[in-house]
C-alpha positions as CSV (number, residue, x, y, z in Angstrom):
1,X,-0.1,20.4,5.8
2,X,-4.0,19.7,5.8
3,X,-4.2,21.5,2.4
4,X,-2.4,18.1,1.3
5,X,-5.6,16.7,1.9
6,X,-7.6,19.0,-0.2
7,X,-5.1,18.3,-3.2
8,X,-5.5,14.6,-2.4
9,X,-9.4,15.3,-2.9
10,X,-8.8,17.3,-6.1
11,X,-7.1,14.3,-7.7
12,X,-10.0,12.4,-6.8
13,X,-13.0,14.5,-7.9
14,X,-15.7,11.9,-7.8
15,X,-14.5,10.2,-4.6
16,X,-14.7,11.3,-0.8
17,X,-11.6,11.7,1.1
18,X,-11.7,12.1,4.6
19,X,-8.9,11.4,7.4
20,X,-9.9,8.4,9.5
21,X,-12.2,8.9,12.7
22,X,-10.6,8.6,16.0
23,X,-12.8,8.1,19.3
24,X,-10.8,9.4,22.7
25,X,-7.7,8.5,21.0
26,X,-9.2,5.6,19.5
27,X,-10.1,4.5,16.2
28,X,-13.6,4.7,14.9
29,X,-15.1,0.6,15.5
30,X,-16.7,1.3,11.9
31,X,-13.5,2.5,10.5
32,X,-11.5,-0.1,11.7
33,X,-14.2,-2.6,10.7
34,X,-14.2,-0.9,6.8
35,X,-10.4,-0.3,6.5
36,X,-10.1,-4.6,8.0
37,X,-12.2,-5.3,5.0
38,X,-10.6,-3.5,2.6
39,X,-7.1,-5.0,3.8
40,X,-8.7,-8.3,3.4
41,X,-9.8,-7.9,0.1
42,X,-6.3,-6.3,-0.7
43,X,-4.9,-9.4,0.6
44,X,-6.9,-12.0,-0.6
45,X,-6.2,-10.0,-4.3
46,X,-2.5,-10.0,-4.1
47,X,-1.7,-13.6,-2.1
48,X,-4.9,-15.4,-2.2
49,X,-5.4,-15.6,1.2
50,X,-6.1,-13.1,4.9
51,X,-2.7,-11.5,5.6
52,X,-3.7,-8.6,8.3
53,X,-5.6,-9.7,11.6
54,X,-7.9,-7.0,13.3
55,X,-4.8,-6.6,15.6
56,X,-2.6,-5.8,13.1
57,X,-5.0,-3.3,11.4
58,X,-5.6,-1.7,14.9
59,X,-2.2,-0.9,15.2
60,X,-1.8,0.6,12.2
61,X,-3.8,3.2,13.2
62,X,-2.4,3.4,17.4
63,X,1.2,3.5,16.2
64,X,2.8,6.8,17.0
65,X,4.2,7.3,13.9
66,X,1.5,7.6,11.9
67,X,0.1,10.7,11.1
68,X,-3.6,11.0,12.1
69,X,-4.2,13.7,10.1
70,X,-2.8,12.9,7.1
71,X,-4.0,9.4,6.3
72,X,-6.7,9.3,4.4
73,X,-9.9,7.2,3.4
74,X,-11.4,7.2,0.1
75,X,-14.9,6.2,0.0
76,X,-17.1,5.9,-3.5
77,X,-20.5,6.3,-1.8
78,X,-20.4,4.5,1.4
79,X,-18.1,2.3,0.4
80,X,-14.5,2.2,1.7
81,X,-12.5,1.7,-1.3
82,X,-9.1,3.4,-0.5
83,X,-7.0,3.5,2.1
84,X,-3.7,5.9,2.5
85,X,-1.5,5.6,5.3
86,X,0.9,7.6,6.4
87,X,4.0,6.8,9.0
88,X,7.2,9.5,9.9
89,X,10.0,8.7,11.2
90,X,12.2,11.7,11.9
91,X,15.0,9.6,13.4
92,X,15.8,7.8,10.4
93,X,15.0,10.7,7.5
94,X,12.0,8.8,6.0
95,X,8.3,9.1,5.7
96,X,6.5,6.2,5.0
97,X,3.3,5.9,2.5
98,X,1.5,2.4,2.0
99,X,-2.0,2.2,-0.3
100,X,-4.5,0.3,0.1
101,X,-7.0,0.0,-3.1
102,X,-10.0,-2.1,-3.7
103,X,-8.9,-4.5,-6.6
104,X,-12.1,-3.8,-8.4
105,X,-13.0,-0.5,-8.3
106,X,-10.6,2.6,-8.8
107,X,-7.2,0.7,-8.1
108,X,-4.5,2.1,-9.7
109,X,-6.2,5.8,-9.7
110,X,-6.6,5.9,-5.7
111,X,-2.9,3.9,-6.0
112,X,-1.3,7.1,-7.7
113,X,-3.2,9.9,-6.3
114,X,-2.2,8.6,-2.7
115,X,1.4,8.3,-3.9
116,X,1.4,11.3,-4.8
117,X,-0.1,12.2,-1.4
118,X,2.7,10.6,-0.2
119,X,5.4,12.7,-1.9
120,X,3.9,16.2,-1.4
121,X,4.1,14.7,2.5
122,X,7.8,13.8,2.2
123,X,9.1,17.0,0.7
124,X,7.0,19.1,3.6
125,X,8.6,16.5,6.2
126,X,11.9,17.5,4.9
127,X,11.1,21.1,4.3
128,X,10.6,21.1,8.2
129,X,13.2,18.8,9.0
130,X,16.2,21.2,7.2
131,X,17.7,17.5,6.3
132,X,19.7,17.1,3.2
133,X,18.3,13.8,2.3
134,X,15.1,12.2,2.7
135,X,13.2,9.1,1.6
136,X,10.0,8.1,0.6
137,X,9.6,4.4,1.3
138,X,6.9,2.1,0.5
139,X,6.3,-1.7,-0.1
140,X,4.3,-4.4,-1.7
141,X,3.9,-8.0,-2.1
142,X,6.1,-9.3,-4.8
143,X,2.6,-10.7,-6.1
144,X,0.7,-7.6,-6.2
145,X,1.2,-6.8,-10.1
146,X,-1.1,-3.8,-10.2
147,X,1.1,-1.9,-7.1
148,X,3.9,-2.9,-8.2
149,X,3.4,-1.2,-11.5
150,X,2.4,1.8,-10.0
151,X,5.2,1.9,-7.8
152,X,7.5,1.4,-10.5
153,X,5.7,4.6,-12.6
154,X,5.8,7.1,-10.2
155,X,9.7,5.8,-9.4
156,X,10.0,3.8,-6.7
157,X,12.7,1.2,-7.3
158,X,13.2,-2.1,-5.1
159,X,15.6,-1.8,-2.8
160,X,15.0,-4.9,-0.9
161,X,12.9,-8.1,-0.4
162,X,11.9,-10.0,2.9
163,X,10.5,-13.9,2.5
164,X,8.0,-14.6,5.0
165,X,8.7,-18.0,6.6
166,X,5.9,-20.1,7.8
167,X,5.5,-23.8,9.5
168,X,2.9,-25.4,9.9
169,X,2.9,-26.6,13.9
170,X,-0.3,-29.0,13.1
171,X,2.2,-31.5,11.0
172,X,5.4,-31.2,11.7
173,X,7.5,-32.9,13.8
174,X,8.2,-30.9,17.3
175,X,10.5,-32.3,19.9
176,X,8.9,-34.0,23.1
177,X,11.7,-31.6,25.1
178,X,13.4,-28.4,24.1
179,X,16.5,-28.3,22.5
180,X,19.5,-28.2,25.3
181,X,21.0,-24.5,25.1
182,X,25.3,-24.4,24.1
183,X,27.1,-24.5,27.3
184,X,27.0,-21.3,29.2
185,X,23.9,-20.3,28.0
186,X,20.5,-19.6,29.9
187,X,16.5,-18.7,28.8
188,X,15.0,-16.1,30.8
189,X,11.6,-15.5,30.2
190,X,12.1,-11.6,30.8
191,X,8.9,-10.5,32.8
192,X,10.2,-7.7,34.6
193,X,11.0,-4.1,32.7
194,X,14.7,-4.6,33.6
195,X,15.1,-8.2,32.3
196,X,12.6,-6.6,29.2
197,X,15.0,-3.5,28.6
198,X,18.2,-6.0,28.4
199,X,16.0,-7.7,25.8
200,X,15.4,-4.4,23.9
201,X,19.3,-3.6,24.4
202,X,19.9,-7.0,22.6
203,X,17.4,-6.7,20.1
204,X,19.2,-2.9,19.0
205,X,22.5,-4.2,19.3
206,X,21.5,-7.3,17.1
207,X,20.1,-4.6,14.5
208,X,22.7,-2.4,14.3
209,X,23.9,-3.5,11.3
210,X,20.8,-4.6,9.6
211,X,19.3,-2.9,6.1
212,X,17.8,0.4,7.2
213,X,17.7,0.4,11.5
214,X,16.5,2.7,13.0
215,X,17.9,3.0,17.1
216,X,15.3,3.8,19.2
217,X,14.7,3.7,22.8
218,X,13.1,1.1,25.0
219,X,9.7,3.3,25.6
220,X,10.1,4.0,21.8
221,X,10.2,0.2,20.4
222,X,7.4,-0.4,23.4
223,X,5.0,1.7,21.8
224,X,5.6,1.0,18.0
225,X,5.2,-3.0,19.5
226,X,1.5,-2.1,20.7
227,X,-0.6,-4.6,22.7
228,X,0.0,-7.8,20.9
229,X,3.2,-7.9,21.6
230,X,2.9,-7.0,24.9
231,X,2.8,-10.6,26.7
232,X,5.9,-11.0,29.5
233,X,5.6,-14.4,28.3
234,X,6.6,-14.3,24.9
235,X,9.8,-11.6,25.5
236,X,12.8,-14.4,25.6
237,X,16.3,-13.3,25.9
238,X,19.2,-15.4,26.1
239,X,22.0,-14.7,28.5
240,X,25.7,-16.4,27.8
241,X,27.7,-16.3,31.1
242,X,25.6,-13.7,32.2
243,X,25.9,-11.1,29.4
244,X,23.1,-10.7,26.8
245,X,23.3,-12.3,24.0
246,X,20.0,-13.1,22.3
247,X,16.4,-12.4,21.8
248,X,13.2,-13.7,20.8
249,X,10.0,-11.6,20.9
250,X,6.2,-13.0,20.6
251,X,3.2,-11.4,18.7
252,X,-0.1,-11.9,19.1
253,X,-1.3,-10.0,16.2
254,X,-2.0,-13.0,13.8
255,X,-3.9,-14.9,16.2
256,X,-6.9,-14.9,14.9
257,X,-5.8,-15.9,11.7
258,X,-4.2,-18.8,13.0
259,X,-0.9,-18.1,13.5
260,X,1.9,-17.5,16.0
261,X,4.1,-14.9,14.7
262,X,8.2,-14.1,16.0
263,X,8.3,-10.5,15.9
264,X,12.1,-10.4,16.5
265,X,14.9,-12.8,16.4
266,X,18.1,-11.5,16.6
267,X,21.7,-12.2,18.5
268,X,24.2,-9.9,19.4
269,X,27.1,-9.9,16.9
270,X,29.4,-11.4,19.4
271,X,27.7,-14.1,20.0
272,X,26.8,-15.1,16.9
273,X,27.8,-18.5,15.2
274,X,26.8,-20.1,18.5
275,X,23.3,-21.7,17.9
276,X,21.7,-19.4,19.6
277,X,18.8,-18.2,17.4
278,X,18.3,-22.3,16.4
279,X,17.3,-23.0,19.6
C-alpha cells in the first residue's frame, strides 16, 4: 500500500511528500509543532479563530486508527503546507480521509491529490476487507468554501451536519448549587474501571441508534479517547434506582484554548424524557 504514497508524490511533482515521523511510538515534537501550525492556519482560514489545541492535534496522530504509514505531509521547501490524514475503521466499513491545506499556497491541488489518496486507500481497504460496501468519509466546516468545493468535485455529498454549541462560563448566569437530580436518580463520579466500564456500557447503549455508531469495546473507546480525556474526574454516569441510565464524559483537549469541552452526553433510551442529560 506504500506505493499509494509514491502516486500521492507523482500528483505532486514539485512538492515533498513524506509520512509523518514518529519517535518510540511518538510523534516527531517538530512534526507535531508544523502540522499544529498548519491546523491553525486552517482554522483561523475557515472560522476565524484556533479550533485544534496541541492535545487534539497529538491525538490525531496516537489514535489507533490512523494509519501511520499512510498519512502524509506535503512540504514546499521546508515548509509544511499539507497535511493528509488517514483513519480505518474496519468495524464500521469506512476509511476516513481529512486534508489539511495551507490557504495560501497550493490549496485545492494538495486538497484533490490527497483525496484522491484517500480513495485509492478505500478501494485497497475494501479489496482486503472482501466487504461489499465501503465508504469514504470526510468532513469540513460549513465555512470552509475552498474544501467544500473540492469535496463536492471529486463527489462527496453531505450526509450530515453537527452545530457546535458553546457558552461562555465567564458571563453567564451559573447556579450557586447544582440542579437537584429527578427522584431516584444518583451522580457517581465513576473513578474506578468498573463504575468507568458501566459508563462506557451507557454511553454505547445511548448510541445505538445514533447517525453512523460504531460499537466498540471499553479498551477500544479508551484508547480512541487518548489522555485528555482520561481524568476519573470528569467520567459522570447517572444511575436511576440503581440501573445505568446516563453519561457525561470530560475532555481536556481544548484547554489551552480556553475551553472545557463534553466529549459525550448521552442517556440510555429508557430513560430518556427524564431530565437527565439537563442536569
Amino acid at each position: 500500500m506504500t506505493a499509494h504514497l509514491d502516486d500521492l508524490r507523482a500528483d505532486l511533482p514539485d512538492l515533498v511528500v513524506r509520512p509523518p515521523r514518529y519517535i518510540d511510538g511518538v510523534v516527531d515534537p517538530s512534526d507535531l509543532d508544523a502540522a499544529e501550525a498548519l491546523l491553525a492556519r486552517c482554522d483561523l482560514a475557515a472560522v476565524g479563530e484556533r479550533d485544534s489545541g496541541r492535545d487534539e492535534v497529538a491525538g490525531m496522530f496516537s489514535s489507533s486508527d490512523t494509519d501511520r504509514a499512510l498519512s502524509a505531509f506535503v512540504l514546499d521547501g521546508d515548509d509544511l503546507v499539507g497535511f493528509i490524514w488517514i483513519e480505518h475503521n474496519a468495524t464500521g466499513a469506512e476509511t476516513w480521509i481529512d486534508t489539511y491545506a495551507d490557504p495560501d499556497r497550493h490549496t485545492a491541488r494538495i486538497i484533490d491529490a490527497g483525496l484522491r489518496h484517500g480513495m485509492a486507500v478505500a478501494a485497497d481497504d475494501k479489496a482486503a476487507a472482501g466487504a461489499d460496501v465501503w465508504t469514504l468519509r470526510s468532513g469540513s466546516f460549513g465555512t470552509d468554501e475552498v474544501l467544500v468545493a473540492r469535496l463536492e468535485a471529486a463527489g462527496f455529498a453531505c450526509v450530515r451536519r453537527f452545530y457546535r454549541m458553546r457558552i461562555d462560563l465567564a458571563t453567564a448566569p451559573l447556579p450557586a448549587e447544582p440542579p437537584a437530580l429527578p427522584d431516584g436518580a444518583v451522580l457517581v463520579v465513576a473513578r474506578s474501571e468498573d463504575e468507568r466500564r458501566r459508563a462506557h456500557a451507557v454511553q454505547q447503549a445511548a448510541f445505538a441508534d445514533h447517525w453512523n455508531h460504531t460499537e466498540r469495546t471499553y479498551e477500544e473507546s479508551v484508547d480512541r479517547m487518548g489522555v485528555e480525556a482520561q481524568d476519573p474526574d470528569g467520567w459522570w454516569l447517572v444511575e436511576v434506582d440503581g440501573a445505568p441510565a446516563a453519561v457525561c464524559i470530560l475532555d481536556e483537549s481544548r484547554a489551552e484554548l480556553g475551553d472545557g469541552y463534553v466529549r459525550t452526553l448521552g442517556v440510555a433510551r429508557e430513560f430518556r424524557g427524564r431530565g437527565l442529560a439537563q442536569n
